[in-house]
N, C-alpha and C positions, 0 to 999 in steps of 0.2 A: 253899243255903249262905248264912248272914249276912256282908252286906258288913261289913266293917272299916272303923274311921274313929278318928284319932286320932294320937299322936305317941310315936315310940318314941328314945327317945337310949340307946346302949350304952356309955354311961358320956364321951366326949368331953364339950366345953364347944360349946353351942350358944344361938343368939339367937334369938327369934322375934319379930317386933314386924309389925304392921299386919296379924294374920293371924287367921284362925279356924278351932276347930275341933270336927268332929260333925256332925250331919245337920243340913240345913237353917242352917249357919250365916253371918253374912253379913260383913260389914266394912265401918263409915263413916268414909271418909275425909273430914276437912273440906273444905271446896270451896278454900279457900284453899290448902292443900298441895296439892290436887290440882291445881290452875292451875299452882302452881310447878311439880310434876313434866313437866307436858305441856309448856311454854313455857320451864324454865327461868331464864331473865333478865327482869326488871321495870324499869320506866322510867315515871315520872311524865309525860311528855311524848314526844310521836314525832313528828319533823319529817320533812316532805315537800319535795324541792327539784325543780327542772326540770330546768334550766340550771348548765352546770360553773360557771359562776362564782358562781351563787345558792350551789351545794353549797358551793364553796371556803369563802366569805365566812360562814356558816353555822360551819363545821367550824373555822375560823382565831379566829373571833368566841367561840363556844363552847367550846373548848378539845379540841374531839371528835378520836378519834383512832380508826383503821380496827381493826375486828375481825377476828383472823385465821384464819382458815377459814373453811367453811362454804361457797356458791356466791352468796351474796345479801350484798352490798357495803353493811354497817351502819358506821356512823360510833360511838360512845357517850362517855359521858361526864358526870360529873358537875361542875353550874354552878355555885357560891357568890353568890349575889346579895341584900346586906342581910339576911346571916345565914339566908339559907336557901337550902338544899344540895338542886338539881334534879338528879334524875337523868335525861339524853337520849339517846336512841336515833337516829337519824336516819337515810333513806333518801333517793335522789336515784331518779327515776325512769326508764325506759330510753327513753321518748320524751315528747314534747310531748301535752298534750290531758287530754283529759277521762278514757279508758277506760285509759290507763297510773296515773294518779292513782287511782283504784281500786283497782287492783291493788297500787299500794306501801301505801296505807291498810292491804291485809290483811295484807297482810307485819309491818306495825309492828304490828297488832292480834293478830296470833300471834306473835312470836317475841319481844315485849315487854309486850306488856296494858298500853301507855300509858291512864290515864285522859283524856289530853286528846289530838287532833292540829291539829297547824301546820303549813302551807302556807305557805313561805318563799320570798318572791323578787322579781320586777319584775312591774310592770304599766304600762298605760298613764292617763294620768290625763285624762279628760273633761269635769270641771268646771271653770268658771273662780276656783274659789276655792281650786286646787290647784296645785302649782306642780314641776317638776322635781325630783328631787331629798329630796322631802315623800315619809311614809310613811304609809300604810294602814291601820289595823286595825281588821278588821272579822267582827263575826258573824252577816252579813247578805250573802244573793248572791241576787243575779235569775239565771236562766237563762234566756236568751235564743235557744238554737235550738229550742225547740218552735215547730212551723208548719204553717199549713198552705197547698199551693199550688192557687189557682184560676182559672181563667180569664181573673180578674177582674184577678191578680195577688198577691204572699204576703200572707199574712195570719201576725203572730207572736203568737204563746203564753206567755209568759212566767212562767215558775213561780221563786216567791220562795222562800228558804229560810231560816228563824235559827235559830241556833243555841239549846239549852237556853241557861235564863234563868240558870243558873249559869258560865257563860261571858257573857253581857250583864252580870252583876254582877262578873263581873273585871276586864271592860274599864272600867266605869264607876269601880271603884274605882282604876285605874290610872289614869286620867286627874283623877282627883278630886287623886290626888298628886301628876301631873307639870301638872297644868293641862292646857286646851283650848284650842287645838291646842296640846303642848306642845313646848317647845323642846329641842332636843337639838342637842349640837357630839361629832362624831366624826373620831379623826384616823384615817385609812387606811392600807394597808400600807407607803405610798409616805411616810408621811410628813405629807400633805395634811388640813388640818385644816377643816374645813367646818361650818359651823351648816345645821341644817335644822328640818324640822315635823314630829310626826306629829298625823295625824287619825284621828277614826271617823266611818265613815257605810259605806252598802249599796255594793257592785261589780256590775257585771253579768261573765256569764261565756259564753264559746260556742265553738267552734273553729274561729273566724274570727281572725287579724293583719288587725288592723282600722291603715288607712293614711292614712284620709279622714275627715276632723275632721265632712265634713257626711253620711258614710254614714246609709245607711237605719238600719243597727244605733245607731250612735248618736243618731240622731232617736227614733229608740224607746225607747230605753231614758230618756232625758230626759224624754220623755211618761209612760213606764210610772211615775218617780219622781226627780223632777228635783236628788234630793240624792243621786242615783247620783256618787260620784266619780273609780271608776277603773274598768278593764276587765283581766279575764285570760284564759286559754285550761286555768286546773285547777282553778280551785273548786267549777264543777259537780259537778264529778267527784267529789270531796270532799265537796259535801252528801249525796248519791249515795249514796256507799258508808256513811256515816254513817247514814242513815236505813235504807238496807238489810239492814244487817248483823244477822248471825243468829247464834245458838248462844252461848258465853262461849269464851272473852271477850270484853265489850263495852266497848267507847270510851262516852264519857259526856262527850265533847261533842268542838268544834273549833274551830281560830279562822284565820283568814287574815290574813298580814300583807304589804303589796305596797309596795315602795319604786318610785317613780313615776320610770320610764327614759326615757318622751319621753310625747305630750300626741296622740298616734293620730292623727296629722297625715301628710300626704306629706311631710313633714321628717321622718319617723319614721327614726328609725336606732339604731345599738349603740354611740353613744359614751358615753352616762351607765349603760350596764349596771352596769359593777362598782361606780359607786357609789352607787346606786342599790340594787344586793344587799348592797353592805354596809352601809345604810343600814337596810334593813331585819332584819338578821340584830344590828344591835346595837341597837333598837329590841324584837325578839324577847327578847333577852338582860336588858332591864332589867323585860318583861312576867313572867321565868316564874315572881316568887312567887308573881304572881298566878292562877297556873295550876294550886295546886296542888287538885286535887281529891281526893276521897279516890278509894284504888285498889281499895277492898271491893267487892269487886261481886255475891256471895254472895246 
């Protein structure tokens, strides 16, 4: 008996759209609506945070406000910034380090298709040409716990990372506008109005709370490239998953931005956290026209 193939309507009103029909027939859907179908929601940018108060400072600064359902605690929002309209996504992470920072990259990489990710928050600042309170921005990390141990004593490994040259040209053009190191005054939740700096240059990164101004980690990392200026505990993480990531949707680049909370010293402490996060989170906010990358990825 001959298979059937075909469409029969008995007189109703009926739609067919995206479909085909007869043997051997197929259906192309663009790759563009098919991202939208599988992901849904799109966002320009997808920030990564640590620390409650990095998220807070982030989400208060941005205007971002909590998505409701779902089990995965997104932030969104769209930013106005010298007439152009960023759309953000933003996750905070459920622990400290490198392999949690991973793991929210993929979250933002599926449930948004940012073309860019940011890594928002504190770090510690190593250089003497850096000062408290000063922010970060950078598309450039050393990772610093490759190692190896010998008899002799460690030996570090240090793998560099940069970011695509379309993210080193955003930075460069934001800083061409605001100047180097450029100046920035922000007043805080409290009222407190503060002038600070932001910089670029490389971080180093590892899953060490580094407490000792003369640690081994920071002798190294000096040696390794002496305009290293700050240190964190997730941008490894961050080039990591960048580099690694497989299948579409793909990120098409990232950028780290660290507002410097103490100076890795045994003075190390959490009194300059929040402003510190919020130094970096409105320093975020005046970078992200420059962030807009195209989101085709087709």
């Amino acid at each position: 008996m001959q298979g059937n193939s075909g469409i029969i309507n008995y007189g109703e009103s009926m739609e067919v759209s995206q479909s085909a029909v007869g043997h051997g027939a197929t259906v192309n859907v663009p790759a563009d609506r098919e991202r939208k179908a599988q992901h849904g929601k799109r966002a320009d940018v997808g920030v990564i945070t640590v620390l409650g108060k990095e998220a807070r400072a982030v989400y208060e600064v941005l205007g971002l406000r909590r998505v409701q359902g779902g089990d995965l605690p997104f932030y969104e929002g769209t930013v106005n910034v010298r007439d152009t309209v960023t759309r953000v996504a933003a996750i905070r992470t459920l622990s400290q380090g490198q392999r949690s920072t991973v793991v929210a990259f993929d979250h933002l990489r599926r449930h948004y298709n940012p073309a860019v990710v940011v890594l928002v928050g504190i770090g510690g600042g190593i250089h003497a040409g850096i000062e408290i309170g000063d922010v970060v921005v950078t598309p450039r990390v050393v990772y610093y716990d490759l190692r190896k141990e010998t008899p002799a004593g460690q030996q570090r490994r240090g793998e560099e990372r940069e970011a695509p040259a379309a993210i080193s040209h955003a930075v460069n053009s934001f800083f061409i506008d605001y100047d180097e190191p450029a100046g920035f005054q922000a007043t805080d939740g409290n009222g407190i109005t503060r002038e600070y700096r932001a910089l670029t240059g490389p971080i180093g990164s590892g899953e060490a709370v580094i407490a000792d101004a003369e640690s081994k980690i920071i002798r190294y990392l000096k040696a390794f490239n002496d305009k290293i200026l700050a240190v964190d505990m997730e941008a490894g993480g961050l080039t990591q998953a960048f580099y690694e990531q497989d299948g579409s949707p793909a990120v098409r680049g990232w950028l780290v931005v660290r507002g410097i909370s103490d100076d890795a010293s045994s003075a190390k402490d959490d009194d300059y956290h929040d402003i510190a996060a919020w130094h970096a989170a409105t320093v975020l906010r005046s970078l992200l026209p420059y962030l807009h990358l195209s989101t085709d990825k087709a």
